[in-house]
N, C-alpha and C positions, 0 to 999 in steps of 0.2 A: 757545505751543501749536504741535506741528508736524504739521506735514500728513503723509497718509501716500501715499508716492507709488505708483502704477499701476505695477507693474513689469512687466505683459502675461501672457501664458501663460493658464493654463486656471485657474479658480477653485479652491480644493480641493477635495478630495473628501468627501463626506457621507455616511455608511455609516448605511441604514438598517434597518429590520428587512425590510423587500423583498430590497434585498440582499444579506442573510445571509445569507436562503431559497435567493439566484437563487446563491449561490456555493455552499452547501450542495449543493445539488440537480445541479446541472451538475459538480461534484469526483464528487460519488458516481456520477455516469454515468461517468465517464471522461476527462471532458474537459479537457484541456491547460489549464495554470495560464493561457499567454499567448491561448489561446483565449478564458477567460472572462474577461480582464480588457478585451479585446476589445466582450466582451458590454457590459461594465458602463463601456466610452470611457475605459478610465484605463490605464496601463503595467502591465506586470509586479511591476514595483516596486513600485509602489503598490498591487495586490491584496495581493503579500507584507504588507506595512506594517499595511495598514488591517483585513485578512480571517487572519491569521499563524491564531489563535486556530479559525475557521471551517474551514480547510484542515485543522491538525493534529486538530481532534476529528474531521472527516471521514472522514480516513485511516484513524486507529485506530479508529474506528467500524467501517468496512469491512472492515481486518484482522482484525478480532476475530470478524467475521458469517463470514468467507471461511474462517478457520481454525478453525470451530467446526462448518461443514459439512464440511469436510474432516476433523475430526477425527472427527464422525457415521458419514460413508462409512468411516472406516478402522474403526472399529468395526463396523459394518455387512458389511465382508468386504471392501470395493472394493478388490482387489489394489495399484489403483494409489496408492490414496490412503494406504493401509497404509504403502507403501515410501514415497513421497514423504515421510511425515511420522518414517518414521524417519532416513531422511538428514537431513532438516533440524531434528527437534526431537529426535532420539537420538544424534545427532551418527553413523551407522550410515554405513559405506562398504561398496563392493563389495572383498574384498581379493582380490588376484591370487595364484594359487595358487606356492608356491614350489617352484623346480626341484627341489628334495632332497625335497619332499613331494608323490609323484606323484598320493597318494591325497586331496589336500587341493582337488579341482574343486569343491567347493562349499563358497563362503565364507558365513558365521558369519551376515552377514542370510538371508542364502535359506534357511538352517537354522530361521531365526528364523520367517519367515512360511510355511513349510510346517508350524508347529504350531501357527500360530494358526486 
């Protein structure tokens, strides 16, 4: 039979349904991955490891809430939220008018959100 020997350091870690909650709750505020591992006495590393699963439904929970009010407001008229969602989900740029086209000062989105 052999024995198992005490190799020192900190016990492992125990993920329990408290913790899901306290790492849930503190991602959806804001707070820094190595903040809340802080919270919970364990590394970074170890949140990554043990919470991977907590973190990434987090995120895309928020993303989803964040770009569904945004998408609201662009609908709703919010100038800015209009344009911001067509740069980034229309793929929409501002084009720079070309020398030979003196007539061409206003580019193809601003066309766009002046008839919406």
């Amino acid at each position: 039979m052999s024995e198992e020997k005490d190799l020192g350091g900190r016990p492992p870690h125990e993920v329990t349904d408290e913790t899901r909650i306290i790492v849930r709750e503190l991602y959806s505020a804001g707070i820094p991955r190595a903040r809340i591992a802080s919270r919970l006495d364990i590394n970074e590393k170890t949140l990554n490891k043990h919470y991977k699963a907590e973190l990434d439904e987090t995120k895309d929970a928020m993303t989803a809430r964040l770009g569904s009010n945004l998408y609201q407001d662009a609908l709703a008229g919010k100038e800015g939220a209009r344009e911001f969602w067509l740069k980034c989900q229309g793929r929409w740029s501002y084009a720079k008018p070309d020398d030979d086209k003196k007539d061409a000062t206003t580019s193809l989105l601003e066309k766009i959100i002046e008839k919406l």
